[in-house]
C-alpha positions as CSV (number, residue, x, y, z in Angstrom):
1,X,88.5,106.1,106.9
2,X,86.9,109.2,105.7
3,X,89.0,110.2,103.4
4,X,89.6,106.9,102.1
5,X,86.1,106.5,100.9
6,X,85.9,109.9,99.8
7,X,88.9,109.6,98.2
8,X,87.7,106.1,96.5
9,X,84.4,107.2,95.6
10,X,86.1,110.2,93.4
11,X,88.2,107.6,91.6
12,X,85.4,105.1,91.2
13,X,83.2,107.8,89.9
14,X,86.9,108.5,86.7
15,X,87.4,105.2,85.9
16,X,83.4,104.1,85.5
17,X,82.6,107.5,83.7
18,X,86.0,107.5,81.5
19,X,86.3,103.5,80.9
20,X,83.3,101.4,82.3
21,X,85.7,100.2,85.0
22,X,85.2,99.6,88.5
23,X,87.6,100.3,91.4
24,X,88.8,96.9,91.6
25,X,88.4,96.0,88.0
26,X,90.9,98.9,87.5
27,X,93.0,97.5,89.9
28,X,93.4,94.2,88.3
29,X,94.1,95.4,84.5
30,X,96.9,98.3,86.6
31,X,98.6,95.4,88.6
32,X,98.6,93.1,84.9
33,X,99.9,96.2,83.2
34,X,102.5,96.6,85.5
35,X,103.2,92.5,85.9
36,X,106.2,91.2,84.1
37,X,105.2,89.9,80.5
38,X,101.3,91.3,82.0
39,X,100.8,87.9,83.7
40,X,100.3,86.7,87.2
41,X,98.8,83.9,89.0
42,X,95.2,84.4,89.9
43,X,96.3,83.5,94.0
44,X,98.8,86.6,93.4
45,X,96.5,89.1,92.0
46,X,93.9,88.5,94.7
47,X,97.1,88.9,96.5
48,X,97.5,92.4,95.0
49,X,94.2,93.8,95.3
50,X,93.7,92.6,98.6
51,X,90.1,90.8,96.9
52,X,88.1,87.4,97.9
53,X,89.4,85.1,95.2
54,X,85.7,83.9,94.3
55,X,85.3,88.0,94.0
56,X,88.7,88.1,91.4
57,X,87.0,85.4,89.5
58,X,83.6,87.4,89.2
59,X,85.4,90.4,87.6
60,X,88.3,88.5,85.8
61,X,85.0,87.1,84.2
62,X,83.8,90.3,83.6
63,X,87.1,91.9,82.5
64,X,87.8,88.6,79.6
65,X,84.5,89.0,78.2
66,X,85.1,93.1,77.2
67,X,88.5,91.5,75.6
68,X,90.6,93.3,78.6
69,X,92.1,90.0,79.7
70,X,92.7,86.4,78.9
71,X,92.6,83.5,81.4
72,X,94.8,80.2,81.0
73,X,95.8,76.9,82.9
74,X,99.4,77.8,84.2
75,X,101.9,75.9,82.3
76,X,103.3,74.4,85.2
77,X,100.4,73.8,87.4
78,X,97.1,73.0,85.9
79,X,95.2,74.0,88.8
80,X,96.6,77.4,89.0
81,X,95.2,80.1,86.5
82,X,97.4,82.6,85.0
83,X,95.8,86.4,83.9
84,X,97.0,88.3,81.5
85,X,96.3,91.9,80.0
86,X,95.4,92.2,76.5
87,X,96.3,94.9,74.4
88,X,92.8,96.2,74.4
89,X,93.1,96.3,78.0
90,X,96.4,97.9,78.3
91,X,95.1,100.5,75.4
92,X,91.8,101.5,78.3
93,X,94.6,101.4,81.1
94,X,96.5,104.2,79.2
95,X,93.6,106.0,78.9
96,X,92.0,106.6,82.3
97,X,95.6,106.3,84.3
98,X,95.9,110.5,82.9
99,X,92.9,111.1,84.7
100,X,93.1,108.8,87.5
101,X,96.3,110.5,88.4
102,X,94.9,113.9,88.0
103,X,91.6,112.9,90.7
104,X,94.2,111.4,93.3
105,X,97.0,114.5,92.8
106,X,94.2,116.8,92.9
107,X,92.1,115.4,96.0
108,X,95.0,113.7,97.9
109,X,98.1,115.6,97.2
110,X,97.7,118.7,96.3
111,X,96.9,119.9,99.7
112,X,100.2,118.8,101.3
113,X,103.7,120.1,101.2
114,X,106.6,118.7,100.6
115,X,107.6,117.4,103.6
116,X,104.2,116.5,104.1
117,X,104.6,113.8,101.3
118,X,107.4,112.2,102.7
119,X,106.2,111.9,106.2
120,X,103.1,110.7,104.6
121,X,105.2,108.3,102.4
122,X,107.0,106.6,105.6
123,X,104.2,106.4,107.6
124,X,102.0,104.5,105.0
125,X,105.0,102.6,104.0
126,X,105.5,101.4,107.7
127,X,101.7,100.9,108.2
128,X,101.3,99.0,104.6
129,X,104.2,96.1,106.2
130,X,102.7,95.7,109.2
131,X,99.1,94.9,107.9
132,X,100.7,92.6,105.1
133,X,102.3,90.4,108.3
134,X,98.8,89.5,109.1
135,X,97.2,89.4,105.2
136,X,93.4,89.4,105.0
137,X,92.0,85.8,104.0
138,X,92.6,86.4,100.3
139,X,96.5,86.7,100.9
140,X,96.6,83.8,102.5
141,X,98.1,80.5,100.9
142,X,95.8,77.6,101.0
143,X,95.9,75.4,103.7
144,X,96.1,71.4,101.8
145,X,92.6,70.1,101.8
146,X,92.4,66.1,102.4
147,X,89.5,64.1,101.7
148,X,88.3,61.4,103.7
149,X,88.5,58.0,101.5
């Protein structure tokens, strides 16, 4: 845990010194960036991020008034919002990602060898499946709400 919070502190303290973004705020405009056509459904990104969807909405909020993103009804589901990256936001993701890669190469792989970074890879790839069989709240579909008549 130690070296996750030391390790997200460092990359917390790039992306709000280099583009007045927060951990998760980065997060959000990385996974758009990287979304096919830079959209996904608002359940998906919490989804992503592993974020309270009443916490997505604070920073989407956030995020579309700097311009970074753009929120819509899903054209299939009015209920369902759809995110998307602007080209102002991709334009601030291309700018910290150089130095966001640097902090995590320098803190986080630099000191390992080779075989070190594929051992390193499996494990984490192992361990990242068996935490998404039991997602956190935020991954989790909503249960149908009924209403007493």
């Amino acid at each position: 845990m130690e070296v996750s919070s030391l390790l997200q502190h460092a990359v917390d303290a790039h992306l709000r010194a280099n583009g007045d973004l927060s951990y998760v705020q980065f997060q959000i405009l990385a996974r758009l960036t990287d979304a096919p056509e830079g959209r996904l459904r608002m359940t998906d990104l919490a989804d992503g991020v592993v974020y309270s969807r009443s916490g997505l909405t604070y920073q989407a909020g956030l995020l579309e008034k700097r311009g970074l993103i753009t929120r819509s009804p899903a054209p299939d589901d009015e209920r369902s919002i759809v995110v998307a990256v602007t080209d102002v936001g991709r334009a601030l993701v291309a700018q910290v990602l150089p130095g966001h890669i640097d902090v995590v190469r320098r803190l986080l792989f630099d000191s390992l060898e080779r075989a070190d970074l594929s051992a390193l890879s499996g494990i984490l790839g192992r361990v990242r499946s068996h935490m998404r069989t039991a997602p956190p709240r935020s991954a989790k579909p909503r249960a149908n709400r009924t209403r007493a008549s």
